[in-house]
C-alpha positions as CSV (number, residue, x, y, z in Angstrom):
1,X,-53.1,-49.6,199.5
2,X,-54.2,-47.7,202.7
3,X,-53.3,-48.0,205.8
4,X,-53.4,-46.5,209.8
5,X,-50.4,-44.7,209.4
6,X,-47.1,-43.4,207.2
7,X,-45.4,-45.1,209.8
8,X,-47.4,-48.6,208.7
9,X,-46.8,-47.5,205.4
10,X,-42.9,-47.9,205.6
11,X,-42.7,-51.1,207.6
12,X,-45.0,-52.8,205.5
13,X,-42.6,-52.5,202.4
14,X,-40.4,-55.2,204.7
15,X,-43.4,-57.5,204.8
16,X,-43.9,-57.2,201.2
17,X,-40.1,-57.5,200.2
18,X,-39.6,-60.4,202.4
19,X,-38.4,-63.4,200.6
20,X,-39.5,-66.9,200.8
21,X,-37.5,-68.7,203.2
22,X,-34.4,-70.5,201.2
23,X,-31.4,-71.9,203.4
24,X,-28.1,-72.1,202.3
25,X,-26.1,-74.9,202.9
26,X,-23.7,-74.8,205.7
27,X,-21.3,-77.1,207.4
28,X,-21.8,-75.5,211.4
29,X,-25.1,-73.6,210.7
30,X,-28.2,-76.3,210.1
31,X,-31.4,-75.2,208.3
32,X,-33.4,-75.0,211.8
33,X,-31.1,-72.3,213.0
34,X,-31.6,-70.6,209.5
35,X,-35.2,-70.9,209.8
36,X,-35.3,-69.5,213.3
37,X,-33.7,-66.4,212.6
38,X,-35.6,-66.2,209.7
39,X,-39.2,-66.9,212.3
40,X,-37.4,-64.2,214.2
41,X,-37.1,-61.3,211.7
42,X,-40.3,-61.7,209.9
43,X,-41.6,-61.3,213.4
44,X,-39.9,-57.8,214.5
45,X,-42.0,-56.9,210.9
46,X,-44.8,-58.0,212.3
47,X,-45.2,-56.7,215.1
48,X,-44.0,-53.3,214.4
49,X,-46.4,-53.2,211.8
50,X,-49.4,-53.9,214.3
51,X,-48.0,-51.5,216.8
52,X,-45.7,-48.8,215.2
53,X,-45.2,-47.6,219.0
54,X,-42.8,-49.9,219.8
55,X,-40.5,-47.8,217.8
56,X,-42.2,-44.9,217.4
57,X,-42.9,-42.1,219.7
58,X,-45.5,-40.9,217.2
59,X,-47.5,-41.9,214.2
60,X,-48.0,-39.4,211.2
61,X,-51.5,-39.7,208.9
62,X,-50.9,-42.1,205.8
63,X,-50.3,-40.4,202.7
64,X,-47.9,-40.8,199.5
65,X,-46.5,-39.5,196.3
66,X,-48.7,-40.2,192.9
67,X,-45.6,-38.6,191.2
68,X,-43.2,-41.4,190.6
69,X,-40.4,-39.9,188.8
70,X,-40.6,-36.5,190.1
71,X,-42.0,-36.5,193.7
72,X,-41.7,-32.8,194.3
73,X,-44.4,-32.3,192.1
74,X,-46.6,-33.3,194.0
75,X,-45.1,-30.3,196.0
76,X,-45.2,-32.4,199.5
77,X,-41.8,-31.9,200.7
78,X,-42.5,-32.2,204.7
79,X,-44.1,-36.0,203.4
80,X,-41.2,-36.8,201.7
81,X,-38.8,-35.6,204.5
82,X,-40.9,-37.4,207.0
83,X,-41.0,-40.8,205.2
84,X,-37.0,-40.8,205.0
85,X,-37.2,-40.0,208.8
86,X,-39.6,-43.3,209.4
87,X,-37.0,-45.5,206.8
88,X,-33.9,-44.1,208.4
89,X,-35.2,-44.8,212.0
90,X,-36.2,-48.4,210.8
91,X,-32.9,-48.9,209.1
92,X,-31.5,-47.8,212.5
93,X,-32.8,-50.3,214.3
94,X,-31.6,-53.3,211.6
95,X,-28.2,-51.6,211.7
96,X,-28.0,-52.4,215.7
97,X,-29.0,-56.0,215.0
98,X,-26.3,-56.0,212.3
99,X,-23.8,-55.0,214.5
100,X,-24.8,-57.3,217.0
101,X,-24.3,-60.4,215.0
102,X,-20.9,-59.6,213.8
103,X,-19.7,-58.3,216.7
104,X,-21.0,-60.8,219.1
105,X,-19.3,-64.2,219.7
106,X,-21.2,-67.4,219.9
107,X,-21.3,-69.2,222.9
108,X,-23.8,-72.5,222.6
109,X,-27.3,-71.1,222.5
110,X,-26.1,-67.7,223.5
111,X,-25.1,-64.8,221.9
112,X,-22.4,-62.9,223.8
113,X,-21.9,-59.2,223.6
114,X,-19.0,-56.9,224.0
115,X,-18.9,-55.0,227.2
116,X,-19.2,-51.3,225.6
117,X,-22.8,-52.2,224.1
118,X,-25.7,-49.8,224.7
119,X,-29.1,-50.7,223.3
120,X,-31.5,-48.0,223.2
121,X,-34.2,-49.0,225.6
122,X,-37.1,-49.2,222.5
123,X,-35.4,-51.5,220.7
124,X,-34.6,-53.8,223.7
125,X,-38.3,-54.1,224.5
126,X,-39.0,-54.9,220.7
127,X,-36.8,-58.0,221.2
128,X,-37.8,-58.9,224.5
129,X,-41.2,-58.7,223.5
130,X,-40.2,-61.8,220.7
131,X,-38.5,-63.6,223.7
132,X,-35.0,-62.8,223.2
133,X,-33.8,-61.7,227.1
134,X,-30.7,-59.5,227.1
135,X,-29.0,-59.5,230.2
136,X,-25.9,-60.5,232.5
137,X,-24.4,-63.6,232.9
138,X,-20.5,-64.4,234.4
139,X,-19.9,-61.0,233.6
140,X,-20.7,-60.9,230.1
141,X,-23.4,-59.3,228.2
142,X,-25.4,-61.9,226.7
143,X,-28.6,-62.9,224.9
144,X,-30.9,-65.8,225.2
145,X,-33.7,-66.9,223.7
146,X,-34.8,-70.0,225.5
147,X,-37.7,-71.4,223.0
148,X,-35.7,-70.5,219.8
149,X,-31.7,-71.1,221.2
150,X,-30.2,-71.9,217.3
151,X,-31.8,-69.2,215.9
152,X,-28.4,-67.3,216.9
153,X,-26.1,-69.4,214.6
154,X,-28.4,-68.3,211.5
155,X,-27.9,-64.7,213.2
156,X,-24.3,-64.9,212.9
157,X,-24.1,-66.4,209.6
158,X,-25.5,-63.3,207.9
159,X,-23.5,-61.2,209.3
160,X,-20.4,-62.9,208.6
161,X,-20.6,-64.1,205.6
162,X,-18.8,-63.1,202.3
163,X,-20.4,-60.0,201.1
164,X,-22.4,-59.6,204.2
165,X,-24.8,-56.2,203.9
166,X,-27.3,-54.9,205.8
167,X,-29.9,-55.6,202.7
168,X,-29.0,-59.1,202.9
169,X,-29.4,-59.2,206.8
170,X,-32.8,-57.9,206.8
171,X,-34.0,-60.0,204.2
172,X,-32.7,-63.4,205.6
173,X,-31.1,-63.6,202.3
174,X,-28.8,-66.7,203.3
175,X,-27.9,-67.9,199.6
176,X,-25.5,-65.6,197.9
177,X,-26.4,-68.1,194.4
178,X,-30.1,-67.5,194.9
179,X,-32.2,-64.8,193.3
180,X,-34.3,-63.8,195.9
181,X,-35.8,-60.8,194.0
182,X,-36.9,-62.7,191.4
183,X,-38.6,-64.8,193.4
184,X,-40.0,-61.7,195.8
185,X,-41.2,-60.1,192.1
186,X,-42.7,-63.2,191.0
187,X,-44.9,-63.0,194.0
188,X,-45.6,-59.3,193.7
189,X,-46.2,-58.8,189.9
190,X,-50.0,-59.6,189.4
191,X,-49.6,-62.3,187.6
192,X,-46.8,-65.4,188.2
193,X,-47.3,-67.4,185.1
194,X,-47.2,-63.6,182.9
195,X,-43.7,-63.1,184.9
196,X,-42.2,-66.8,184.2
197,X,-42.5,-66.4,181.0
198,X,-41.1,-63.2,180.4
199,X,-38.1,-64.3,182.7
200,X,-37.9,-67.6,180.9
201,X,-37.3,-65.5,177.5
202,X,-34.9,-63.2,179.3
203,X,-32.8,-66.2,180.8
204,X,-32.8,-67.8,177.2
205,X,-32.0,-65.3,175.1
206,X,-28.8,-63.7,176.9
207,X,-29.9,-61.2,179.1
208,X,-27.7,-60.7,182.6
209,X,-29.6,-60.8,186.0
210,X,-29.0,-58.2,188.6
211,X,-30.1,-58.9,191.8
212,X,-30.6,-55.9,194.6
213,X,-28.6,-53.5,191.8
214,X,-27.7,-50.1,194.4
215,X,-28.7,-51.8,197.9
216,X,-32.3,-52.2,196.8
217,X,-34.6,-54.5,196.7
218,X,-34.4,-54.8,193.0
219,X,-33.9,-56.9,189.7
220,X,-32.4,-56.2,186.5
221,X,-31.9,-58.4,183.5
222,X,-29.9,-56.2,180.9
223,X,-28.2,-56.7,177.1
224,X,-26.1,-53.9,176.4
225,X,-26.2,-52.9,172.5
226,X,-23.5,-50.1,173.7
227,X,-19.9,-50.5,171.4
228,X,-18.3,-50.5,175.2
229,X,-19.5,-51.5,178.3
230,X,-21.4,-49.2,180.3
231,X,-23.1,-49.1,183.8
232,X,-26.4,-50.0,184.5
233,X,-28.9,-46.8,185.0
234,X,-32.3,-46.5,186.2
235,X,-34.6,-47.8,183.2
236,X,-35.8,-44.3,182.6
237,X,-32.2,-43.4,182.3
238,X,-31.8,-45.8,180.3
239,X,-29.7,-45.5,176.3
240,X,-27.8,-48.6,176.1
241,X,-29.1,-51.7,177.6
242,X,-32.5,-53.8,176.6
243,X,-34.2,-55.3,179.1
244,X,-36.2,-55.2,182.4
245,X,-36.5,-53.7,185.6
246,X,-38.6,-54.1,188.9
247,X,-38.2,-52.3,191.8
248,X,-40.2,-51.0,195.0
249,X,-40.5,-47.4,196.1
250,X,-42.9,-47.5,199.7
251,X,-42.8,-43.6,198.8
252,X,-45.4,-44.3,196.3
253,X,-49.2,-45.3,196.3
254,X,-48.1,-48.4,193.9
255,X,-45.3,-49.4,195.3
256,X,-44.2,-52.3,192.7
257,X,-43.1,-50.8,189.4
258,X,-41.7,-52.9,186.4
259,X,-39.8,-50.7,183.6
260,X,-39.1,-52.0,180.1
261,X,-35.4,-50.7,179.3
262,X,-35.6,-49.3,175.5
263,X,-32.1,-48.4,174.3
264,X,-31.3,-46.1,171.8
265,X,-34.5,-45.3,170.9
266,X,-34.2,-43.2,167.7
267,X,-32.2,-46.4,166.2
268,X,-35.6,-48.5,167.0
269,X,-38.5,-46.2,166.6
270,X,-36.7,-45.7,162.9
271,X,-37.5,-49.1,162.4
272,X,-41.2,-48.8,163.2
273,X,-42.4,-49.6,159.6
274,X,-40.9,-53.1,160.2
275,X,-42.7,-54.0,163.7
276,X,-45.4,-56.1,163.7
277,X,-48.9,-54.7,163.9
278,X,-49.2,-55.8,167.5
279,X,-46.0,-54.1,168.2
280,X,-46.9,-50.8,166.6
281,X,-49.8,-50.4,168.9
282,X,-47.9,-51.3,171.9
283,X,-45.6,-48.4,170.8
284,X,-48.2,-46.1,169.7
285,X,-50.0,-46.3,173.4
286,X,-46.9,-46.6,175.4
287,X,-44.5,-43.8,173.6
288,X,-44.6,-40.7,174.9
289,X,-46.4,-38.3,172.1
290,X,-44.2,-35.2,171.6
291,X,-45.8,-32.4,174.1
292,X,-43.9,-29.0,173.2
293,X,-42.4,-29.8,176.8
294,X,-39.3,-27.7,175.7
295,X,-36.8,-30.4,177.8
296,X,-34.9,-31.1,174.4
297,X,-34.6,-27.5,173.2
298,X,-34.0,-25.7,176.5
299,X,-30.1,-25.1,175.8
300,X,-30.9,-23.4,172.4
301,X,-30.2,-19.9,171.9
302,X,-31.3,-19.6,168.4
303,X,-34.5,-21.1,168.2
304,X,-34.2,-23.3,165.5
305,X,-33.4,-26.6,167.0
306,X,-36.8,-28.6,166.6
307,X,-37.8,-31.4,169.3
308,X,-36.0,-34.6,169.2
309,X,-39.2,-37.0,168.1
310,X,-39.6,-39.1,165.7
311,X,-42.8,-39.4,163.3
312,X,-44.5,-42.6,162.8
313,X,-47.7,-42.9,161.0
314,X,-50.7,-45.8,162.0
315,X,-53.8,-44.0,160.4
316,X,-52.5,-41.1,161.1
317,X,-49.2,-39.2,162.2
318,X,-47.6,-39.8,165.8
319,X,-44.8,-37.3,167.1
320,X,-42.8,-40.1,169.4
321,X,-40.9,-38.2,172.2
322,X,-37.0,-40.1,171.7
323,X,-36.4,-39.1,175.6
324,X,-36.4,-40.6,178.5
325,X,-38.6,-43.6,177.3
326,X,-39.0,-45.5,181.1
327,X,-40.8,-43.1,182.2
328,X,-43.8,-44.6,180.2
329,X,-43.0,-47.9,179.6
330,X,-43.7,-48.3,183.2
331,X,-46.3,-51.0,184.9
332,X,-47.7,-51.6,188.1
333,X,-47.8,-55.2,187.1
334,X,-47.4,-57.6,184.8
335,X,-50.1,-59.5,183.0
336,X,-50.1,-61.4,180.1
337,X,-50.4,-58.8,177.4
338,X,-47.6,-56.5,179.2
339,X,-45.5,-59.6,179.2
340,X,-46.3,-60.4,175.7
341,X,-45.7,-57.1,174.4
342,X,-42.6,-56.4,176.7
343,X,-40.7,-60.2,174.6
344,X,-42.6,-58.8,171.1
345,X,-40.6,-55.3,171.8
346,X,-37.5,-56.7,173.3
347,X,-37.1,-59.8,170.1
348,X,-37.0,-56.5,167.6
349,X,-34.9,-54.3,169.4
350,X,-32.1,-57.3,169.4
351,X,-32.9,-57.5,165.4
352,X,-32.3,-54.2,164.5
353,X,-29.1,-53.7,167.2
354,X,-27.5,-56.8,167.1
């Protein structure tokens, strides 16, 4: 996707990663005030994203990595620099809004403010511009929003609640209980009924959710085959846990990337006379074919060790690479083949590891 700007191209990932609106429920906070919080955020989205001035001093020409998994190949390190730049200044600006709900006190349909605040004058016009006046009142720093006056009660219920982070805040994520990302994925992935049911066969066959896993927007559902429990990598990094991944990198041209986690791969790929037919192919075209890269035999001094790849033969001989396999069992979506093929694949690798 194209657009005006790199500056466009950052703020739009908050559009795109913005849930559906679910309330929580709440003894002192109704769903109206939930909702106009909610109004109100999706709003500061939207209008940045129409005029990138309003936070920016200046707009840089769109562009972004093809590289995925190794962006400095692309050998555009200003880009790269520039982009973190845009996400930290934007990330800035939620952080103030953060710090404004939990700091400030409710008061009615007012939210007051301690007497050392200082907003930067850009992001004060941002929320005038949405109707929220900042100003004094009886000596105290306040805001008011005179159409939307509840709105401030959903404010202060993000940033006050258990667990409160600034992920959650910007998200309007009000149910802790909720899987937002799923939901968010659902809607990105291509194909909703392809994703249901390859969530539906994660859900029923004992695989563990992860929602937002390292303060991203980001879902896991992992089985871990390991003898102990270990942490939960990156799916390219992947060696002990089946499973699933989706996350979003606005860094990219394709954003929206879902990753089949494929755990101790020789174990698995050993057992490829056993597959299925339609399970071999989706191996075959999916594998990565052993290249000569050198990667596995870099540390040897003798020049013996041989690759680490397996060989699998479907009318002829394939060299399957044993490294690393996320980095091609990667999709910018899911349809129903990917989905089929991703349950076909996960079913057999809880055969041979249970």
């Amino acid at each position: 996707m194209e657009f005006q700007n790199l500056e466009q191209r950052i703020i739009h990932m908050y559009l795109d990663t913005f849930p559906e609106f679910v309330p929580v429920y709440d003894k002192t906070v109704s769903e109206q005030a939930q909702k106009q919080f909610y109004d109100f955020m999706k709003d500061i989205y939207r209008i940045l994203y129409d005029d990138p001035g309003l936070l920016f001093t200046s707009t840089h020409a769109d562009d972004a990595h093809t590289n995925r998994f190794n962006k400095s190949a692309d050998k555009k390190p200003e880009l790269t620099n520039q982009m973190r730049r845009i996400s930290k200044k934007i990330e800035d600006f939620l952080a103030v809004l953060f710090t404004i709900g939990n700091k400030g006190s409710l008061d009615k349909n007012r939210l007051v403010a301690w007497n050392e605040l200082k907003i930067n004058k850009n992001h004060l016009n941002i929320l005038n511009s949405l109707g929220l006046k900042y100003g004094v009142e009886d000596n105290r720093k306040v805001f008011i929003h005179e159409e939307y006056g509840d709105l401030f009660y959903g404010w202060k219920l993000l940033t006050d609640k258990p667990g409160a982070s600034l992920l959650s805040f910007s998200r309007c994520m009000y149910n802790s209980k909720y899987s937002y990302a799923c939901d968010i994925y659902k809607r990105l992935c291509g194909k909703e009924e392809a994703f249901e049911k390859l969530i539906n066969f994660l859900e029923e066959n004992g695989y563990i959710r992860i929602d937002n896993r390292d303060n991203q927007i980001a879902l896991d559902y992992v089985k871990n085959y390991d003898s102990k429990e270990q942490p939960v990598k990156d799916a390219w990094a992947e060696r002990t846990h089946g499973g699933i991944s989706a996350k979003y990198d606005p860094f990219i041209w394709q954003p929206v990337y879902f990753c089949l986690r494929l755990p101790k791969t020789k174990e698995v790929l050993s057992a490829f006379k056993s597959m299925e037919e339609e399970l071999q192919d989706f191996i075959i075209k999916y594998n990565k074919k052993c290249d000569n890269c050198g990667y596995c035999t870099q540390t040897d001094k003798t020049g013996t060790r041989k690759p680490n790849y397996i060989t699998v033969n479907k009318g002829k001989d394939y060299n399957l690479c044993l490294l690393f396999p996320g980095f091609n069992y990667c999709f910018t979506d899911i349809q129903e083949e990917v989905a089929d093929s991703m349950i076909r694949c996960l079913s057999f690798i809880d055969k041979v590891l249970k």
